[in-house]
Backbone as a ProteinNet text record, in pm:
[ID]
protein_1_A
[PRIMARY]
XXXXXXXXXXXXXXXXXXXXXXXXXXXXXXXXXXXXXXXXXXXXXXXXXXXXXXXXXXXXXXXXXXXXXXXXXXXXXXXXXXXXXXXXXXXXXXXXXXXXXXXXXXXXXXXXXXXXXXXXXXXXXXXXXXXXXXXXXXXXXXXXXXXXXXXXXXXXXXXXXXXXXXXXXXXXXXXXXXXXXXXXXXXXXXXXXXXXXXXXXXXXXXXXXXXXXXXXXXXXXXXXXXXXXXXXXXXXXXXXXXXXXXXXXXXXXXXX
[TERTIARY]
-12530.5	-12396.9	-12289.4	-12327	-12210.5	-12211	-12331.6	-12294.5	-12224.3	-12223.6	-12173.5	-11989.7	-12002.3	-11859.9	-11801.5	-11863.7	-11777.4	-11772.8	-11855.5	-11856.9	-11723.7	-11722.6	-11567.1	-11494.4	-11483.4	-11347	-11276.5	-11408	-11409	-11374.6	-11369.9	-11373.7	-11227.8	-11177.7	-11037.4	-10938.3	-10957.8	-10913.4	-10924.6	-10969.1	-10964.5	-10895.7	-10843	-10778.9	-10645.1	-10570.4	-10489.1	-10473.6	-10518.9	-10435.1	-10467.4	-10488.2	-10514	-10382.3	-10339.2	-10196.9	-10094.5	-10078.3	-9955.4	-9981	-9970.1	-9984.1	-9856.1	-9857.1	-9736.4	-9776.5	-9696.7	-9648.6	-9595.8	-9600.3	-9522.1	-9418.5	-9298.2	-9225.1	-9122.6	-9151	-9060.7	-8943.6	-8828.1	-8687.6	-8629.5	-8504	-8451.9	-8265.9	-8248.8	-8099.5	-8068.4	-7987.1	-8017.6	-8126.6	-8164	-8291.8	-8343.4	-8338.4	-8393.3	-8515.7	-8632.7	-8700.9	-8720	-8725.2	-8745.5	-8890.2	-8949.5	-9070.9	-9074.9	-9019.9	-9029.7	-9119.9	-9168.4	-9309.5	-9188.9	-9299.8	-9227.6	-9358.9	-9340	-9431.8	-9352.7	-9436.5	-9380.4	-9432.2	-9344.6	-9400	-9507.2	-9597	-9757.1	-9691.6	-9682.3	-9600.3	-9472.4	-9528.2	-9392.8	-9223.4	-9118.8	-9005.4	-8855.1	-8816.7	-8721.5	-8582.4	-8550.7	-8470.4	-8482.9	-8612.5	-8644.8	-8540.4	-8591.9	-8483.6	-8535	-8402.3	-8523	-8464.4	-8547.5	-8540.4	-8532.9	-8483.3	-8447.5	-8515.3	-8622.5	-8621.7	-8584.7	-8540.1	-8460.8	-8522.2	-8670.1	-8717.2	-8693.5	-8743.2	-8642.9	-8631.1	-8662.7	-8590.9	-8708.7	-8842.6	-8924.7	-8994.9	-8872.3	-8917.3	-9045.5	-9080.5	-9131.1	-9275.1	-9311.2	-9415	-9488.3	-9573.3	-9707.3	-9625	-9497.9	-9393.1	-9353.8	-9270.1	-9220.6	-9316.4	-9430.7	-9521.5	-9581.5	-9563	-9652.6	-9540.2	-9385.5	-9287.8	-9281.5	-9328.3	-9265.9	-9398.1	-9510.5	-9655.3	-9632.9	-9529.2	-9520.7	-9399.9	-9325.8	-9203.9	-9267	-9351.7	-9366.9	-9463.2	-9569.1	-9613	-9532.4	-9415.9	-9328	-9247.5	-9289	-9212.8	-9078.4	-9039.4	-8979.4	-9025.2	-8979.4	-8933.3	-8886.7	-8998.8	-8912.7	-8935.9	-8862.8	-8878.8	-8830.2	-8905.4	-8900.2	-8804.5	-8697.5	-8636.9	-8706.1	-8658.6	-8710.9	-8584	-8485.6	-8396	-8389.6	-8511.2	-8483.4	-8512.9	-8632.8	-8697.5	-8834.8	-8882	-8991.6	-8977.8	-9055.4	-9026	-8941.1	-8892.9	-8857.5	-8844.8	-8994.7	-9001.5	-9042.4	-8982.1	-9029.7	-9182.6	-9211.9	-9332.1	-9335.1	-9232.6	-9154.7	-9056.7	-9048.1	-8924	-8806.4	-8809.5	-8697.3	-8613.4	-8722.9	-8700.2	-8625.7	-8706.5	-8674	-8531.6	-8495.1	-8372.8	-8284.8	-8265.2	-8167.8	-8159	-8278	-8255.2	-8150.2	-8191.4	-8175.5	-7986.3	-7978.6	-7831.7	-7760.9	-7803.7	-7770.4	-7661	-7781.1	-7746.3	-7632.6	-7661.8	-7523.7	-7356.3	-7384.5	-7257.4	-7216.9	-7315.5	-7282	-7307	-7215.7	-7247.4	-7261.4	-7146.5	-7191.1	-7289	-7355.7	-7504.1	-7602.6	-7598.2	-7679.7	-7658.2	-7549.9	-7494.9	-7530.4	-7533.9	-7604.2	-7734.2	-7827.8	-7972.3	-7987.5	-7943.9	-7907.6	-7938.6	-7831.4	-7772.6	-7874.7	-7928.8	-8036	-8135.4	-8192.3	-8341.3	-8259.2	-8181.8	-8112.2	-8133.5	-8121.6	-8151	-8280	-8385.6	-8458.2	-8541	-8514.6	-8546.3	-8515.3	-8380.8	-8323.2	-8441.8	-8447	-8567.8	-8681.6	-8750.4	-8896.2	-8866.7	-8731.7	-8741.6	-8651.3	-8602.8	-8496.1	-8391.8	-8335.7	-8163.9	-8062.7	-8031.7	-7892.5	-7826.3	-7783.1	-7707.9	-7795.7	-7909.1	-7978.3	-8061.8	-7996.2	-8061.8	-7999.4	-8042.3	-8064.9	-8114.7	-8029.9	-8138.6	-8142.1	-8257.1	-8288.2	-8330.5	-8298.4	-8345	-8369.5	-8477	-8537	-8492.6	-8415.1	-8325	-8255	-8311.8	-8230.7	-8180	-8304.3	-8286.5	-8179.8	-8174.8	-8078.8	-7907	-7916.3	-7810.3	-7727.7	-7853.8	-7845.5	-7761.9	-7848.6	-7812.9	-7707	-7636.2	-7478.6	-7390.9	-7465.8	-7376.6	-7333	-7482.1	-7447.5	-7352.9	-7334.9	-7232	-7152.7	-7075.2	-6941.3	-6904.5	-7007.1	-6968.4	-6957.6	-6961.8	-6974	-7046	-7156.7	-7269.1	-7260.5	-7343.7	-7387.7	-7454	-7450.5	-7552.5	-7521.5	-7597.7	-7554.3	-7564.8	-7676.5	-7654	-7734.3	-7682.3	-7808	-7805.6	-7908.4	-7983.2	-8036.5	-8002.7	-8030.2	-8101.5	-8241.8	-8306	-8321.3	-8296.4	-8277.9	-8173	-8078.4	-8025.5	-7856.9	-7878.7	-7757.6	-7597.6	-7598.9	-7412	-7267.7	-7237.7	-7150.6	-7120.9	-7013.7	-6905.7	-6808.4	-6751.3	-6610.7	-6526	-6503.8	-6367.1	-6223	-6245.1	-6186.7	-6195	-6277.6	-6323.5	-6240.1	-6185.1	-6086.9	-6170.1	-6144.6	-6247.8	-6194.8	-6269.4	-6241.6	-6319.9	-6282.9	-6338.1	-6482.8	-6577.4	-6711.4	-6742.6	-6805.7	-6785.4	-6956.3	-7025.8	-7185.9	-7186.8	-7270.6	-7325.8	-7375.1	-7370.9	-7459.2	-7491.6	-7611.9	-7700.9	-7803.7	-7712.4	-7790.2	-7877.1	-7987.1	-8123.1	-8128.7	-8072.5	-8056	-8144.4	-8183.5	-8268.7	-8186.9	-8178.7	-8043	-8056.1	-8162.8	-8196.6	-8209.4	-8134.8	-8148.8	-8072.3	-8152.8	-8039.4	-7980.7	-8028.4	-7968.6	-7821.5	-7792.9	-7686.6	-7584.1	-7510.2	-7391.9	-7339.2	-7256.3	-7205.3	-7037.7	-6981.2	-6844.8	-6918.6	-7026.5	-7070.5	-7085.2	-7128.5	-7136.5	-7019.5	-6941.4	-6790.3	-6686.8	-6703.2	-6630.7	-6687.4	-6859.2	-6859.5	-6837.1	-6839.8	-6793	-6604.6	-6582	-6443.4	-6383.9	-6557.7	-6513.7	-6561.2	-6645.4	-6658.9	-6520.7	-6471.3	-6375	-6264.2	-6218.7	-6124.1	-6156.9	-6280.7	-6334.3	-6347.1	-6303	-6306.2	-6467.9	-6528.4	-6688.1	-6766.6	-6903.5	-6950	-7075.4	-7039.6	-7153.7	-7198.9	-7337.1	-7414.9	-7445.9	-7465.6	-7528.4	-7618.2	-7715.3	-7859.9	-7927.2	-7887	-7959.3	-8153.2	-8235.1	-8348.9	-8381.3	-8404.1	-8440.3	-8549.7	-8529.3	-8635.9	-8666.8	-8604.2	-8624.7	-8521.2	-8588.5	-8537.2	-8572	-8517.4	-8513.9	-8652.5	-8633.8	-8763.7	-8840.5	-8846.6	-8922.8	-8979.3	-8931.5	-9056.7	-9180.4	-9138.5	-9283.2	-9371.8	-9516.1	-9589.3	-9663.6	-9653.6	-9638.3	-9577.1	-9443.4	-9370	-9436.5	-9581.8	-9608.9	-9573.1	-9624.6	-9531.5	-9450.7	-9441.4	-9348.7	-9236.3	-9164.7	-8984.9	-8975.1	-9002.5	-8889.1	-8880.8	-8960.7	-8918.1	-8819.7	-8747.4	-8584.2	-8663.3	-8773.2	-8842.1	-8981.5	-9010.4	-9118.6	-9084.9	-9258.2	-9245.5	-9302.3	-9203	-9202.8	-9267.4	-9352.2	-9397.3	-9315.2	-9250.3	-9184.3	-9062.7	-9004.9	-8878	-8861.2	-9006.3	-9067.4	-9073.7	-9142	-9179	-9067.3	-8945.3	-8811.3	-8741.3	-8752.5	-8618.8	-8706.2	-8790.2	-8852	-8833.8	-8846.3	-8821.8	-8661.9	-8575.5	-8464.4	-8403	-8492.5	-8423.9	-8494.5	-8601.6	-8611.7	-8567	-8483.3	-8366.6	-8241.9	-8217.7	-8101.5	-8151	-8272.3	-8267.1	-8252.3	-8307.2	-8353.3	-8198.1	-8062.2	-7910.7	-7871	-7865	-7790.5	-7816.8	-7979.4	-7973	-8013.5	-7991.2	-7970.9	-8098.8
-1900.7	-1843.5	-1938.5	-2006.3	-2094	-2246.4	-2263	-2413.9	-2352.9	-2230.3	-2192	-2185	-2110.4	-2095.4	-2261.6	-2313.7	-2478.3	-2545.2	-2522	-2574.2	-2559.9	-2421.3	-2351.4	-2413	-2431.7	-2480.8	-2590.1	-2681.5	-2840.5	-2824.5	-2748.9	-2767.2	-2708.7	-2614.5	-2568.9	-2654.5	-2766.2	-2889.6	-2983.2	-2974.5	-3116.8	-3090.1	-2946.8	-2868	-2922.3	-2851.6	-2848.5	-3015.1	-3095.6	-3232.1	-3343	-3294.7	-3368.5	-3286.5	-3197.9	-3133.8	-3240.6	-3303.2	-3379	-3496.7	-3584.2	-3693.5	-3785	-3911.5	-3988.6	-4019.7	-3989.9	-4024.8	-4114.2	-4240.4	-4296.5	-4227.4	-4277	-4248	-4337.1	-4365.1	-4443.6	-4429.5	-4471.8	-4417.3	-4558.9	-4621.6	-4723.8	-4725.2	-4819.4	-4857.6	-4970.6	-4860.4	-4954.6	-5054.5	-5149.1	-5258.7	-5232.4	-5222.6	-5222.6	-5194.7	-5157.3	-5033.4	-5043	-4912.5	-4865.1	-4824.7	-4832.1	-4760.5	-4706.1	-4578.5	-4500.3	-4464.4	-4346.7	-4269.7	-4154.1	-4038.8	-3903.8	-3802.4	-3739.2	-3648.7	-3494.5	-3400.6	-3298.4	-3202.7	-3090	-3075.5	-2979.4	-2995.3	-2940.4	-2820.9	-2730.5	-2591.1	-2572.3	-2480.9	-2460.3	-2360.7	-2390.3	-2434.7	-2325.3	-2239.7	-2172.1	-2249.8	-2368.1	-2445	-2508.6	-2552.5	-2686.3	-2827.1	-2851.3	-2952.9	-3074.6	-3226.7	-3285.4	-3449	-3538.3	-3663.7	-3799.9	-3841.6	-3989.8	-4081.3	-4150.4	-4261	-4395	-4487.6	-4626.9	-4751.9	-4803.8	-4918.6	-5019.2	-5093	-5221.6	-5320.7	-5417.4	-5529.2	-5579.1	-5534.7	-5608.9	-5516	-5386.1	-5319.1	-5172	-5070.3	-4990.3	-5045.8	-5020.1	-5024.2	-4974.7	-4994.8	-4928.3	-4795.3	-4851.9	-4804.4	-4670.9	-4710.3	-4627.8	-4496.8	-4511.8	-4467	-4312.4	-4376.8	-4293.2	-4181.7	-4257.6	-4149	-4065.7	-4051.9	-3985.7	-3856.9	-3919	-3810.8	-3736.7	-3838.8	-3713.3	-3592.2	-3652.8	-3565.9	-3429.4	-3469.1	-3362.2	-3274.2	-3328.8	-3210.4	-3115.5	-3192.8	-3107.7	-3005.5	-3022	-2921.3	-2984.8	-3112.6	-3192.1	-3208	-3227.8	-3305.4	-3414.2	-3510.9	-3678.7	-3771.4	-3872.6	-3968.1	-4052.8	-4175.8	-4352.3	-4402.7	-4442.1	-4584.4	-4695.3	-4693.7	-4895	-4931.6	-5025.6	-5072.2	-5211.8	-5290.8	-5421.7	-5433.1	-5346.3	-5292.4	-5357.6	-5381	-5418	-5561	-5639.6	-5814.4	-5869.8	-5794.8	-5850.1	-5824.7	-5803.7	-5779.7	-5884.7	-5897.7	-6028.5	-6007.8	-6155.9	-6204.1	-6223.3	-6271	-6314.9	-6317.6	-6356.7	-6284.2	-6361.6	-6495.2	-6596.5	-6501.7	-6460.4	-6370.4	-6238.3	-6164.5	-6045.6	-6046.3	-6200.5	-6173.5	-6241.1	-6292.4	-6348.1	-6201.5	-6126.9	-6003.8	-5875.4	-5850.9	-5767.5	-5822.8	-5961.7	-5984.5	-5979.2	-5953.1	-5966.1	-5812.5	-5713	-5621.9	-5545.6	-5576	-5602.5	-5599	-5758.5	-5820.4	-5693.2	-5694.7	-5633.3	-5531.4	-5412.4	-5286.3	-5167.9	-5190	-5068.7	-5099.5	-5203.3	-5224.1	-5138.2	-5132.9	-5104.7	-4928.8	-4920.5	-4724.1	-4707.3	-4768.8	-4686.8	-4711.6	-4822.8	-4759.7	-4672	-4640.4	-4520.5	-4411	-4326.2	-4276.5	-4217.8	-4335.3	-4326.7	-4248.7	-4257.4	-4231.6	-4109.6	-4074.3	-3933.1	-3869	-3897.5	-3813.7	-3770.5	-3862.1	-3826.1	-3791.8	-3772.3	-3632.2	-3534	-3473.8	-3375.4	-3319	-3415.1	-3416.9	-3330.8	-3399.2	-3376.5	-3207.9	-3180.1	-3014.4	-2963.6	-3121.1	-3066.1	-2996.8	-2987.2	-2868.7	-2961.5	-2996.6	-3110.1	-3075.8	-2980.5	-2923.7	-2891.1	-3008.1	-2969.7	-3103.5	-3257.5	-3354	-3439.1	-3513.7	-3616.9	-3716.9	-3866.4	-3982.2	-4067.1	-4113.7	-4214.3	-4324.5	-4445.5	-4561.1	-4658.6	-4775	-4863.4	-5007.6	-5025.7	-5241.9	-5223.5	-5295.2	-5298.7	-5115.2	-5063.4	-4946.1	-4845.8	-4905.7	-4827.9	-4836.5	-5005.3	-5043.4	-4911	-4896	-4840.3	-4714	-4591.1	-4492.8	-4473.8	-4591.7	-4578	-4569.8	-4692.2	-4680.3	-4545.4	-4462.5	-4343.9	-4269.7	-4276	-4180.7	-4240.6	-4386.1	-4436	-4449.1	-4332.3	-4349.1	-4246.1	-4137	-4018.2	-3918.7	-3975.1	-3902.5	-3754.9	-3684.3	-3541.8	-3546.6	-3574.9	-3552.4	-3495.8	-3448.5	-3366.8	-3455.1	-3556.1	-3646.5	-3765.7	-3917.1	-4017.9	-4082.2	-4111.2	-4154.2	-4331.5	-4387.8	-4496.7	-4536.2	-4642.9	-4664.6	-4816.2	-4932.9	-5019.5	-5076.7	-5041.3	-5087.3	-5183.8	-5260	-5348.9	-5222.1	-5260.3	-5184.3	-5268.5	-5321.5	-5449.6	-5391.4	-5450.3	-5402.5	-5487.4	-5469.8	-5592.6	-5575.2	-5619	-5580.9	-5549.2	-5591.3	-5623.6	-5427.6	-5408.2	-5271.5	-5154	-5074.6	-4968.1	-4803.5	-4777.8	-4656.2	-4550.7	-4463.5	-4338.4	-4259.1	-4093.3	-4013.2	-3984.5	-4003	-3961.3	-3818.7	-3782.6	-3594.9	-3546.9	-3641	-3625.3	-3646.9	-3624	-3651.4	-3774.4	-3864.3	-3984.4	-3997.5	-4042.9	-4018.7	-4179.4	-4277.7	-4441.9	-4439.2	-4499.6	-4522.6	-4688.8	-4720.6	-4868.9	-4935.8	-5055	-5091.6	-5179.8	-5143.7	-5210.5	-5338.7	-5408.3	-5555.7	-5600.3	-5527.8	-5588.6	-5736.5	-5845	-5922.3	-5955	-5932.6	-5947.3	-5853.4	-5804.6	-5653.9	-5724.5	-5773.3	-5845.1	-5715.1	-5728.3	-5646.9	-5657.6	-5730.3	-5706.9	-5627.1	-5614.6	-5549.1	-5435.4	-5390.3	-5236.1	-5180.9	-5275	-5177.5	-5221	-5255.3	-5235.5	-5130.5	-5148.2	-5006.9	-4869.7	-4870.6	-4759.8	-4721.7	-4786.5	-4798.8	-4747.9	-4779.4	-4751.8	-4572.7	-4539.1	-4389.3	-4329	-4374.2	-4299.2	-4265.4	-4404	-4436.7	-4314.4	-4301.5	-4189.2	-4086.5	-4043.8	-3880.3	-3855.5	-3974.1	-3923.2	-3816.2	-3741.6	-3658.6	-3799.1	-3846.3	-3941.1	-3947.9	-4020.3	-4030.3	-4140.8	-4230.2	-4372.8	-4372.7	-4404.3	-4357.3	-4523.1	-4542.8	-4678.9	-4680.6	-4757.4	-4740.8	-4876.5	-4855.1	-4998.1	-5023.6	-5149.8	-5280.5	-5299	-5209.1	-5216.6	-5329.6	-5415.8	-5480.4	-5425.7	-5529.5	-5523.3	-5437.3	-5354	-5319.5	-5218.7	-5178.4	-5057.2	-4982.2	-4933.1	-4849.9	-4857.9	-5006.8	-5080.4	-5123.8	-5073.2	-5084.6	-5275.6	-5300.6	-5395.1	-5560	-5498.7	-5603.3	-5697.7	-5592.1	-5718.4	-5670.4	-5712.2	-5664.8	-5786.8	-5896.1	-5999.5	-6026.4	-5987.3	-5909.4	-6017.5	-6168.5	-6265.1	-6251.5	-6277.5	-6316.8	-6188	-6160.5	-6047.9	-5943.6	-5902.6	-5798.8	-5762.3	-5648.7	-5568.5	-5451.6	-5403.1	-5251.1	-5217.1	-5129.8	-5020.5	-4868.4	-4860.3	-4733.8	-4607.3	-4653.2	-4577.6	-4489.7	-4602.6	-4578.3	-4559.7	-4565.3	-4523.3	-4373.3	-4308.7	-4186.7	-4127.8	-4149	-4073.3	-4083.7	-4196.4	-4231.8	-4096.9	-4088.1	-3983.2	-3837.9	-3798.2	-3682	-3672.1	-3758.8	-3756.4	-3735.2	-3760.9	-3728.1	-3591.3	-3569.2	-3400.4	-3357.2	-3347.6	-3214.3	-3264.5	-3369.2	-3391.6	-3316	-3358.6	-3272.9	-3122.7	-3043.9	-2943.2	-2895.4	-3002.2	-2904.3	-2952.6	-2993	-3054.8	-2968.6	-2963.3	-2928.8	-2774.9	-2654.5	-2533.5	-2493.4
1110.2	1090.7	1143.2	1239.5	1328.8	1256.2	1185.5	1087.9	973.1	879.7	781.1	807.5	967.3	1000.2	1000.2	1106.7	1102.1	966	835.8	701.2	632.9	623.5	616.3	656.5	822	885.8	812.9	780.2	737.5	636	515.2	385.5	372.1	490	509.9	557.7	626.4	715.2	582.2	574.6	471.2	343.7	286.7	214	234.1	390.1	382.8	460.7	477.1	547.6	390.5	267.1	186	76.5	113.2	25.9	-7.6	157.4	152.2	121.1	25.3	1.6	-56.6	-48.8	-82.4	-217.3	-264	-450.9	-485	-538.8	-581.7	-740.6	-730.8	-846.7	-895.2	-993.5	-1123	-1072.6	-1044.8	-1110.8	-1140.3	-1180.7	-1187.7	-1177.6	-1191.1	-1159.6	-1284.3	-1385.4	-1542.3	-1582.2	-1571	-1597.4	-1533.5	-1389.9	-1313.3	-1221.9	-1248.3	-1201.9	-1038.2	-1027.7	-832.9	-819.4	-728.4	-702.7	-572.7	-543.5	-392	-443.4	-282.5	-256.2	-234.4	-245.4	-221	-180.7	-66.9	-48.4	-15.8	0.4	3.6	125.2	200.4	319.1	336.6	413.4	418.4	389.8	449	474.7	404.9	309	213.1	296.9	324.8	407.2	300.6	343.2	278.5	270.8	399	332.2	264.8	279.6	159.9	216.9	361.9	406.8	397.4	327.5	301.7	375.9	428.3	486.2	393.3	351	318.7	418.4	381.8	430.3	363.9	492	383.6	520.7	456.7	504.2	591.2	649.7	668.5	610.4	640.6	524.7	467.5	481.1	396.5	271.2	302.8	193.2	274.3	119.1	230.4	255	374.2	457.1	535.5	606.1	691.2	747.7	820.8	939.7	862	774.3	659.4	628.8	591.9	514.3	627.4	765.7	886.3	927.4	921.9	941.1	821.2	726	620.8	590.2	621.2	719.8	789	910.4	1013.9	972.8	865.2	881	777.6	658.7	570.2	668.2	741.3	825.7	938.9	928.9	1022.2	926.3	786.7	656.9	612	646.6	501.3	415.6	285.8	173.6	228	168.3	181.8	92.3	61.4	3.6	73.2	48.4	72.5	-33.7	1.8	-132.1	-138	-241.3	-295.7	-292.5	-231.6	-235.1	-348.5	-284.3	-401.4	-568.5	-561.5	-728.8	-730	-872.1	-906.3	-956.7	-852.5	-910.5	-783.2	-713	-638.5	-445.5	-440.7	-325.4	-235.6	-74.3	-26.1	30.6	55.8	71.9	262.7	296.1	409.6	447.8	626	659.2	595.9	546.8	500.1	403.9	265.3	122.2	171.1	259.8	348	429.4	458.9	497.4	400.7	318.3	232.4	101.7	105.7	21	84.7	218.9	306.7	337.9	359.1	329.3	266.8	85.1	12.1	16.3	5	30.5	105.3	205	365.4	288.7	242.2	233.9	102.3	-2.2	-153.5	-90.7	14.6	34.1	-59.4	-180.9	-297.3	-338	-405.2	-465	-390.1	-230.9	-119.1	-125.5	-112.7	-159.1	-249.4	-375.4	-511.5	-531.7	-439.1	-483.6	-367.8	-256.3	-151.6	-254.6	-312.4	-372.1	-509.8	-530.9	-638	-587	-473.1	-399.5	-347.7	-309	-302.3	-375.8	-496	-628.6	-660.8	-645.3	-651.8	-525.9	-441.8	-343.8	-318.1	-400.4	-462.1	-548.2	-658.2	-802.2	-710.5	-635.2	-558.3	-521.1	-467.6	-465.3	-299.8	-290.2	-122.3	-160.6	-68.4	-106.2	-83.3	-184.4	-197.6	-89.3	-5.8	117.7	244.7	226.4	367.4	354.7	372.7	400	462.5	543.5	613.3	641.3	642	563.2	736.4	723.4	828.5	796.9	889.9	819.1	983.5	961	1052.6	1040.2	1128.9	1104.1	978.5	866.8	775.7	693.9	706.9	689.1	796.8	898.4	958.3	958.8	913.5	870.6	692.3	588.9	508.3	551.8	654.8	685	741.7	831.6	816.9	716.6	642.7	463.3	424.8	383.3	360.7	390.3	561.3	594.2	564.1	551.6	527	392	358.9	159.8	166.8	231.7	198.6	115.3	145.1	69.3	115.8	56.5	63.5	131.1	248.6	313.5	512.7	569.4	667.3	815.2	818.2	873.8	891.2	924	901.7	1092	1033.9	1158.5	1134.2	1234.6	1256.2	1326.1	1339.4	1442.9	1462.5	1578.3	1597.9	1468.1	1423.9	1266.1	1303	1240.9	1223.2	1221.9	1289.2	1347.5	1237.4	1200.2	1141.8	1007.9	955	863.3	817.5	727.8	681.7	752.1	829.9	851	787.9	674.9	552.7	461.9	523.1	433.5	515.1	405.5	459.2	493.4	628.4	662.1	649.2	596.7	548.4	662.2	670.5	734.3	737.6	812	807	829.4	724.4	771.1	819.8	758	798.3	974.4	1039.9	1208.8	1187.5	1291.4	1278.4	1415.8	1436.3	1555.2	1550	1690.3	1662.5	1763.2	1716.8	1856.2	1880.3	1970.2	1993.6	2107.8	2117.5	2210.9	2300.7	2399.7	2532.6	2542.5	2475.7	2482.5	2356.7	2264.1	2104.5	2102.6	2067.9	2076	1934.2	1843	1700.4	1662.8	1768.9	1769.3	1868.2	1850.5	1973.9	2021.5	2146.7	2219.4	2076	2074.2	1997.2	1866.4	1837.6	1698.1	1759.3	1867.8	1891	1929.8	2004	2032	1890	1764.8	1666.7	1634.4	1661.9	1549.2	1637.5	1783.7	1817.5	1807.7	1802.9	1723	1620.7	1529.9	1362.1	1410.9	1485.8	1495.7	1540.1	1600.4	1676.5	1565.7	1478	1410.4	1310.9	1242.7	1104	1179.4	1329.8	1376.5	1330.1	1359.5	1310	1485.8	1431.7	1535.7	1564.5	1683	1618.3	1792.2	1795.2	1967.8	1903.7	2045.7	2037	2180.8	2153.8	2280.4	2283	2407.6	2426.2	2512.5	2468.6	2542.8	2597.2	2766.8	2817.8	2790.2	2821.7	2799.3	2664.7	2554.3	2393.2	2384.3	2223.2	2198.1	2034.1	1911.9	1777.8	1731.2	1653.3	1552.1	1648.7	1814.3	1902.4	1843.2	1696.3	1672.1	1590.8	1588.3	1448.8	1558.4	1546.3	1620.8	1569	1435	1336.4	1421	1503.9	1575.1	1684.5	1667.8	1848.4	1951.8	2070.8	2217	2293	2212.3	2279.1	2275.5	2369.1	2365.7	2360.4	2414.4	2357.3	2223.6	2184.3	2053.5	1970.2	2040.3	2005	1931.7	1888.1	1808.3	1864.3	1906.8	1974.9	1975.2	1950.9	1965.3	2146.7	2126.8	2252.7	2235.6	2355.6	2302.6	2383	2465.2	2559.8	2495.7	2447.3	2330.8	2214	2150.1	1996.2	2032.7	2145.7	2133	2166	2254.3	2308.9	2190	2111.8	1994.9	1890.7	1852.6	1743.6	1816.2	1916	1986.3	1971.8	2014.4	2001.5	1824.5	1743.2	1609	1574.5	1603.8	1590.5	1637.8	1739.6	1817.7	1650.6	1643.2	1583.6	1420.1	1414.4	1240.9	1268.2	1396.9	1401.5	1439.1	1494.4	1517.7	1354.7	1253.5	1157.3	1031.4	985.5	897.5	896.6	831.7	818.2	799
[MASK]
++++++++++++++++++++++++++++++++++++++++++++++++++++++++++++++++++++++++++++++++++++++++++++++++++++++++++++++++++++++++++++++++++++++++++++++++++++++++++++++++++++++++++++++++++++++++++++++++++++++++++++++++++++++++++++++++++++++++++++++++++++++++++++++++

């Protein structure tokens, strides 16, 4: 009776942790084609609230792939963007950063494949009025975009992500929350880049927190990075696990 019962259990366990799986999906940007993943949350969710994820600069990955696991078992809706498309993903960090700049400088290009992968996590079944996009380095750089475009969206989250802006570019009101997880030893993040951009919060009357974690430096939550802080990029496990705790209180005040 007690091997029949544990047979069950197993055949019930393996039921439900095989529901949620990552999808890839088609969409494109005129010629263009995109290829995000989209999964859906274990536990079906009456808001139907749903997470944006936006990569870092080498496109989505291992990193990408484990947050977007953990978030549908927590009962998101999420999708991954493809920011660069099909044909043109890097190989290395050289490609990875001359793409990832590209982007930066051409900020609407960067808002409308945003914007795109919005849509289709809408598509997948979130509530256009109950999402929130997060993004990692280059990806976190993205999730500011969002809010400074004024997306529909309730609030983005940034984790180790490029702070910087045109100066040249005229700021409008941010009405989304934005919530930054920074590593107190980032050195790719200058000190004049964080007090413009706390500046640019103040200036857009934005609701925004900026949470620094010691001894973090670039990339803390890619386990991928290595542990050798010189070299300006390492993961931290100290500040990987506070920075992810710290964005579930923030999804759990934001979205409805």
């Amino acid at each position: 009776m007690k091997n029949t019962l544990f047979a069950l259990f197993g055949i019930l366990l393996i039921t439900n942790t095989s529901f949620a799986q990552l999808n890839t999906v088609n969409y494109s940007d005129g010629s263009q084609k995109l290829n995000g993943l989209s999964i859906s949350p274990v536990k079906g969710s009456e808001t139907k609230s749903g997470v944006l994820i936006l990569p870092a600069w080498k496109g989505i990955d291992p990193h990408s792939k484990r947050s977007a696991e953990k978030l549908s078992k927590m009962g998101y809706y999420v999708f991954i963007a493809d920011i660069y498309g099909e044909g043109n993903y890097p190989t290395n960090t050289e490609q990875a950063g001359k793409l990832s700049s590209f982007y930066k400088s051409n900020y609407t290009d960067y808002q409308r494949r945003i914007q795109l992968a919005l849509d289709q996590l809408i598509q997948s079944g979130a509530n256009p009025d109950n999402i929130v996009v997060i993004g990692y380095c280059f990806g976190g750089t993205g999730a500011l975009e969002a809010a400074r475009s004024g997306m529909k969206i309730q609030g983005a989250v940034s984790f180790h992500g490029g702070l910087g802006r045109d100066p040249k570019r005229i700021s409008t009101p941010i009405t989304s929350r934005v919530l930054v997880l920074h590593g107190a030893d980032d050195p790719y993040v200058p000190v004049v880049e964080i007090t413009v951009f706390q500046q640019e919060m103040r200036d857009t009357k934005a609701d925004w927190e900026m949470i620094y974690y010691a001894d973090a430096v670039h990339s803390f939550t890619e386990p991928e990075a290595g542990n050798d802080k010189s070299k300006g990029a390492a993961y931290n496990e100290k500040a990987d696990k506070r920075s992810w705790q710290r964005m579930k209180v923030f999804l759990k005040e934001v979205l409805k």
